[in-house]
N, C-alpha and C positions, 0 to 999 in steps of 0.2 A: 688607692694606697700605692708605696714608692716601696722598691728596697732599692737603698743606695749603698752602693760599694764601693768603697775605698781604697787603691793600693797607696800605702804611704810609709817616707822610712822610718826602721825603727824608734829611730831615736826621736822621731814626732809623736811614736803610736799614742805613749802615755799619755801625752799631752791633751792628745785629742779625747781620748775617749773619758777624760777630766772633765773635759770641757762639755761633752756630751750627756755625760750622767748629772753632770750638773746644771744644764738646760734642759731635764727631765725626758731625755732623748734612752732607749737603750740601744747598747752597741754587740755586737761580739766580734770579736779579735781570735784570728788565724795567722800563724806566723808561716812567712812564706819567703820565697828566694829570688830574686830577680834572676833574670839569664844574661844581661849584660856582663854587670860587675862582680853577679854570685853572690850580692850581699843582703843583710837580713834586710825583709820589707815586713808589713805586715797588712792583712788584710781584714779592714773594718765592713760588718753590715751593719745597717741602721734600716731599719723598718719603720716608716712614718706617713700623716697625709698628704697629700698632695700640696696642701695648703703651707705645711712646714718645710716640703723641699729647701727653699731659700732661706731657710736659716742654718738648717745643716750643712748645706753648700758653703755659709759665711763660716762657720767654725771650723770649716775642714780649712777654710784657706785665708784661716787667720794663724792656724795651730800647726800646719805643714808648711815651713818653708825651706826654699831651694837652697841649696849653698855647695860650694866649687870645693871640689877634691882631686889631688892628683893621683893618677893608677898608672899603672904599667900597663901597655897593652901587648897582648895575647899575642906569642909570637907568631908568625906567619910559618907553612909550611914550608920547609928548607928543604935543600939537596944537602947533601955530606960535604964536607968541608966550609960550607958557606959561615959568615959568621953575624950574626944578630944582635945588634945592641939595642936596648930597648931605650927610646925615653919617655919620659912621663909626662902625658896628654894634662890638660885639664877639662873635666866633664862635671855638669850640672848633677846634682842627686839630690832628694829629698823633692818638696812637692808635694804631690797627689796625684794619680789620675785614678777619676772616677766616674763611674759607671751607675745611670738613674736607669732604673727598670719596671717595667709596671708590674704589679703583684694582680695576677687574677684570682687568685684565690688565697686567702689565711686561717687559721686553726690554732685555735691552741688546748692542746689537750692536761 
């Protein structure tokens, strides 16, 4: 047995776990915060066989995709008077990165 963990952005989370409950997968959803950008992510488990890994891996990365956003980046540390203009990067977000782990033990009570 697998549990696969998912971090993906919010705005995918719905998607996915649509998709999961209705490929007879169950999911639970954790809303959580990235450290880069500070914005919402969310984090999916999925508990399954070994055998189903590869389908759930196909629906996380049919249902998370990447796409370009521009941020301000985080000023740097200044001295007093210095002056800082920021301009706006552009960085990948959304995705997945996920995490397959082996389950040695399960319960359900």
């Amino acid at each position: 047995m697998k549990l696969i963990m998912s971090i993906v952005h919010s705005d995918d989370a719905g998607r996915l776990v649509d998709a999961l409950t209705r490929s007879g997968y169950r999911a639970t959803t954790i809303s959580t915060t990235g450290g880069f950008l500070r914005q919402g992510n969310a984090t999916i488990f999925c508990g399954t066989d070994d055998a189903q890994v590869p389908h759930v891996l196909r629906l996380i990365q049919e249902n998370c995709k990447t796409r370009t956003q521009f941020v301000n980046p985080l000023p740097p540390v200044m001295e007093p008077g210095e002056m800082y203009m920021p301009t706006p990067v552009d960085v990948q977000v959304g995705g997945a990165t996920v995490f397959v782990l082996d389950v040695v033990q399960f319960q359900h009570f």
